[in-house]
C-alpha positions as CSV (number, residue, x, y, z in Angstrom):
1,X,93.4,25.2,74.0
2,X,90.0,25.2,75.8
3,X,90.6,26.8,79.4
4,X,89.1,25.1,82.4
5,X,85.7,25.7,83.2
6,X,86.7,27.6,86.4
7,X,88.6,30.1,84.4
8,X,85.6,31.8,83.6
9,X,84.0,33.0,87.0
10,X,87.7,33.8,87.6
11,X,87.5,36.0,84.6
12,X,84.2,37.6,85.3
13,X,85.4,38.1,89.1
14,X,88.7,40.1,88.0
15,X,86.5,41.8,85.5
16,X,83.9,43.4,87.9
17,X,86.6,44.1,90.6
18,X,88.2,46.1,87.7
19,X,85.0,48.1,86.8
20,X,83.8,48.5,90.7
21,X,87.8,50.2,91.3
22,X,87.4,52.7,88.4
23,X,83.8,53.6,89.6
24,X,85.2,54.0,93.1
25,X,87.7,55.9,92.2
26,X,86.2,58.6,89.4
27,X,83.8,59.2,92.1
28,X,86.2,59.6,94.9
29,X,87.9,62.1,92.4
30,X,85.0,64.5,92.0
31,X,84.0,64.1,95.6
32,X,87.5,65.9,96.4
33,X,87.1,68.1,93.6
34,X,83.6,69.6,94.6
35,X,84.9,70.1,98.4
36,X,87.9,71.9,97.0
37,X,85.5,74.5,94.8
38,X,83.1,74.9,98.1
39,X,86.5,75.5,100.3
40,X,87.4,79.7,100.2
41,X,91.0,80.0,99.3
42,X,93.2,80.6,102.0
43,X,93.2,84.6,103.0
44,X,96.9,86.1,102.7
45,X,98.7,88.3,104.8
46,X,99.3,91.3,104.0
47,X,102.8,92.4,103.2
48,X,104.1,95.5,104.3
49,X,108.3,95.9,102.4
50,X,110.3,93.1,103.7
51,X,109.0,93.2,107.6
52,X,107.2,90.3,109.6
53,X,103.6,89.6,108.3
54,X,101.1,91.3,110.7
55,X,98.4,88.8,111.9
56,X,95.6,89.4,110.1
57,X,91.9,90.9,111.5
58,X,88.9,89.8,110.1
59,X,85.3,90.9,109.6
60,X,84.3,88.6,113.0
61,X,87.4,90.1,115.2
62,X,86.1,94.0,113.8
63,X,82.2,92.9,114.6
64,X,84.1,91.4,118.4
65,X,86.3,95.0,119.1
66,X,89.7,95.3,119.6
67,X,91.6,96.9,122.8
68,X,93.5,100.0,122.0
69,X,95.6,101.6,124.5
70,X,93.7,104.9,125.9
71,X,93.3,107.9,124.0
72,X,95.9,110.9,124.3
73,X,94.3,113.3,127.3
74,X,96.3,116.1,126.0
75,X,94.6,116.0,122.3
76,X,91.1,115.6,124.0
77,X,91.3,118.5,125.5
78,X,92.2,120.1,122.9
79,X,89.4,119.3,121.4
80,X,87.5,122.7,122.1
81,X,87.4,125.3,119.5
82,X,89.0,122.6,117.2
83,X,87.8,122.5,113.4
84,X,85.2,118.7,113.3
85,X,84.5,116.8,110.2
86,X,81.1,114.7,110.5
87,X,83.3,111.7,110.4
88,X,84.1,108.8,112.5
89,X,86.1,105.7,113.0
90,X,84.9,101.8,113.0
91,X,84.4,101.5,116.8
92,X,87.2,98.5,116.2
93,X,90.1,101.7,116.4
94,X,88.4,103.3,119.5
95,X,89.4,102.7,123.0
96,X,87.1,102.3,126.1
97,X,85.8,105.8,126.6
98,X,85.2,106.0,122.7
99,X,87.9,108.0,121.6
100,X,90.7,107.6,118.7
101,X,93.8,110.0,118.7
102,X,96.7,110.2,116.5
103,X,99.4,113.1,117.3
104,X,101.4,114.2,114.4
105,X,99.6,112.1,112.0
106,X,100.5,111.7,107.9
107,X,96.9,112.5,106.5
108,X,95.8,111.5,103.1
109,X,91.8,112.1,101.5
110,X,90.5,110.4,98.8
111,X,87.6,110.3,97.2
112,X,87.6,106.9,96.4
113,X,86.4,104.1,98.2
114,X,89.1,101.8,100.0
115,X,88.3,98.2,99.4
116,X,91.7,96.7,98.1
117,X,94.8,95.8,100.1
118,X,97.1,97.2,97.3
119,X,95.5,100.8,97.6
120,X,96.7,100.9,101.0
121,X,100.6,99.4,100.2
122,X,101.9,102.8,99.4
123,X,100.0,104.6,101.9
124,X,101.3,102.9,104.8
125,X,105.3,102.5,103.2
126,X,104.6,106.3,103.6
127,X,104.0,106.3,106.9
128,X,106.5,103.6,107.7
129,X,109.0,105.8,106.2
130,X,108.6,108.6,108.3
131,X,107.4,106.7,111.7
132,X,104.5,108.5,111.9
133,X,100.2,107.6,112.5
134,X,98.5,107.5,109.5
135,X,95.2,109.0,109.2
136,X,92.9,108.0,106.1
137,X,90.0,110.0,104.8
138,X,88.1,108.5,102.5
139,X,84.0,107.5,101.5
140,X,83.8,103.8,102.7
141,X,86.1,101.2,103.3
142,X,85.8,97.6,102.9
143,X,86.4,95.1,106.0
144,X,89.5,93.3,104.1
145,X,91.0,97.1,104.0
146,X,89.7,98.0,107.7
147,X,91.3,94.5,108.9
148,X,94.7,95.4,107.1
149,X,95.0,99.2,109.0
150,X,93.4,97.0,112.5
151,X,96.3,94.8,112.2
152,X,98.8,97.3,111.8
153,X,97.4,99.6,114.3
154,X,97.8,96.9,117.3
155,X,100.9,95.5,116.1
156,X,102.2,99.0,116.6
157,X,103.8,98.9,113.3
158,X,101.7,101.6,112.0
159,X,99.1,103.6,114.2
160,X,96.6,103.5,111.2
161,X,93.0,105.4,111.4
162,X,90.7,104.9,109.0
163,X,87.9,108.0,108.9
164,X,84.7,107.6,106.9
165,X,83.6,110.9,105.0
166,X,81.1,110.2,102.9
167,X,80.4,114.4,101.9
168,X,82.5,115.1,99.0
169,X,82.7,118.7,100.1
170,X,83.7,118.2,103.6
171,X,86.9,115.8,102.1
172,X,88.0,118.6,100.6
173,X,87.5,120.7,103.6
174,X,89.6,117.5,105.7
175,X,92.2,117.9,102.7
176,X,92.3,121.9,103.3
177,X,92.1,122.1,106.8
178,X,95.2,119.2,107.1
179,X,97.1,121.2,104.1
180,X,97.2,118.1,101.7
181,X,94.9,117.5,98.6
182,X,92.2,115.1,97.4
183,X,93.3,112.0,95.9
184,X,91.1,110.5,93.2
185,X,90.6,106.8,92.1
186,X,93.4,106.8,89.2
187,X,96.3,107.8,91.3
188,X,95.1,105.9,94.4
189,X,95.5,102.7,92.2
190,X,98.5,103.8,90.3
191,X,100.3,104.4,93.9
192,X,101.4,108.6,92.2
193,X,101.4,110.1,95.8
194,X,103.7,113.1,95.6
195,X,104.2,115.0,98.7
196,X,101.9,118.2,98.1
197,X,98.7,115.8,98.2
198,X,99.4,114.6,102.1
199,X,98.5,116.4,105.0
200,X,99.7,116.7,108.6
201,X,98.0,118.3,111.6
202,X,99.3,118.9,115.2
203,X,96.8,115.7,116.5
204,X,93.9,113.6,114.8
205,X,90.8,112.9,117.5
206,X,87.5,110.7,116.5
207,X,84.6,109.0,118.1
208,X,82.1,107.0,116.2
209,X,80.6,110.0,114.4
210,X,83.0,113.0,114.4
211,X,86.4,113.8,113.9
212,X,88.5,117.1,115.7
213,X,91.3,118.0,113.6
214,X,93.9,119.8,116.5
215,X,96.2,122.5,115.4
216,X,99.2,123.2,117.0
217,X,99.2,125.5,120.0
């Protein structure tokens, strides 16, 4: 039977529409597709045992600052006749006159470079266990790792202090003077941290450049 002579725009019509919708939507496809490789993944938290998730600090909120309550006046002045590393703290961890102090701190050296959220998990459990500052020595840290101590540091979870030693031989000096040893790359990652490689001292002061390692009276 011969359809009517209509039946053929009709055809064509439905056909185009049909073609024009695929078209539309392939492109629509890879549109989204391209954003979503352009978009960064979402930054996580960082997870410290089962506790709330501190906010996190990025590289803009360390280049802004951060408020830290004021320095310890008793370990300052104790700073006199004190042992000094030629290492400081990102200004992010010092308070208005330009000082860091941590009394009774857990100290750990390391002579490799701290740029990964898990090389600090076990460091700061350590701290956590014992409710103490944590004080870490080590040749550079990234901003990811410097934004995971920030936020613990003013949560007042942990009162973290990173130190930046770049001297191989004064790392060991930090790791004698503080009675711990120097932790290398392998058993940073692995998390093997028994307790003869931490160190302690009586109080923990730095400014931007230099770091006073107090001994007890």
């Amino acid at each position: 039977m011969i359809p009517p002579w209509w039946g053929i725009p009709v055809i064509l019509v439905v056909g185009i529409a049909v073609v024009w919708f695929g078209w539309w939507h392939d492109r629509r496809r890879a549109r989204h597709a391209a954003t979503a490789l352009r978009e960064p993944p979402p930054r996580p938290t960082p997870r410290l045992d089962d506790s709330p998730q501190p906010t996190y600090t990025t590289e803009d909120d360390l280049r802004a600052g951060a408020v830290h309550p004021k320095a310890d006046p008793a370990l300052i002045a104790r700073r006199p006749g004190s042992p000094t590393l030629p290492a400081g703290t990102h200004g992010a961890f010092l308070d208005a006159s330009g000082l860091a102090t941590r009394r009774d701190p857990v100290v750990l050296v390391t002579d490799a470079p701290i740029t990964e959220d898990h090389q600090l998990l076990s460091l700061l459990q350590r701290a956590r266990r014992g409710a103490r500052p944590l004080v870490v020595v080590a040749p550079a840290f990234s901003p990811d790792a410097l934004g995971t101590l920030l936020a613990n540091a003013l949560s007042g979870r942990i009162a973290s202090l990173p130190v930046t030693l770049t001297d191989a031989d004064e790392r060991l000096r930090a790791a004698t003077l503080t009675g711990g040893h120097v932790v290398d790359a392998d058993d940073l990652a692995s998390g093997f941290l028994p307790p003869h490689v931490w160190g302690t001292c009586h109080g923990w002061v730095s400014d931007a450049t230099t770091s006073w390692v107090v001994r007890a009276a």
